[in-house]
Structure formats: C-alpha cells, structure tokens
C-alpha positions as a printed NumPy array, in Angstrom:
array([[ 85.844, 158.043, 114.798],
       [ 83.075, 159.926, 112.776],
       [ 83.459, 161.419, 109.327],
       [ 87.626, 161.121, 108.971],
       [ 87.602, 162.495, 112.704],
       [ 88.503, 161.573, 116.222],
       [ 85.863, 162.36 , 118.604],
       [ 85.832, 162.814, 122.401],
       [ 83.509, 162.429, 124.558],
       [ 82.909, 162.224, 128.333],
       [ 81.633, 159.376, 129.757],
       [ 80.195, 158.421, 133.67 ],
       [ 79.   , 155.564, 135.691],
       [ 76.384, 156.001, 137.48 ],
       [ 74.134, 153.341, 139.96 ],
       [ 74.977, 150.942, 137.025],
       [ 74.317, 153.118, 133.92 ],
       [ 76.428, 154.221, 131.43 ],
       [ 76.217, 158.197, 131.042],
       [ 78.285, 159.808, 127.724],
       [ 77.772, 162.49 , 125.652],
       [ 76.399, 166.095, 126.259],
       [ 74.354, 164.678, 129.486],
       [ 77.854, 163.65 , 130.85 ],
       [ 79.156, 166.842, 130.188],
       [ 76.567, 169.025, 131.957],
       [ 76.399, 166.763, 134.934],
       [ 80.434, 167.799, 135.024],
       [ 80.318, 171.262, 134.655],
       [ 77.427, 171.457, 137.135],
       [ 79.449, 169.408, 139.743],
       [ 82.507, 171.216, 139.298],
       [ 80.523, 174.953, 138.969],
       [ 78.408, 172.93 , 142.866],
       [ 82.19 , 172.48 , 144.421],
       [ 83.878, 176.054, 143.131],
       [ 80.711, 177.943, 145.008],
       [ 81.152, 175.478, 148.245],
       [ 84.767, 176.583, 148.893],
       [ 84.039, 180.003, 147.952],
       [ 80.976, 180.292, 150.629],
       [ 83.392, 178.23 , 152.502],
       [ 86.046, 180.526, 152.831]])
C-alpha cells in the first residue's frame, strides 16, 4: 500500500535470499524469454 494505492510486486527465493522488486522481475522475463528460445531451437 503506497500513496492510497495497492502495489504489486514480484517476489523470489533464491539460495536463502529474498529477491522483489524490478530485480525479480527481470530475472522472470529473462527466464521465461531463456525457455521460449529453448523450445523454439528445440523444435
């Protein structure tokens, strides 16, 4: 809740630590941009 407003936000585990936010974010959309060009080369 910031300024009157819901916020969402991603948030990871990783080894332990706690990753949120924008970092969390890229880290998905690289992963999931990683696996879409695997099954593509794959195919």
């Amino acid at each position: 809740f910031w300024r009157g407003a819901t916020r969402r936000y991603l948030e990871l585990e990783w080894q332990g630590f706690r990753i949120w936010g924008v970092t969390a974010a890229i880290i998905a959309n690289l992963s999931r941009r990683i696996a879409i060009k695997a099954l593509r080369n794959a195919a």
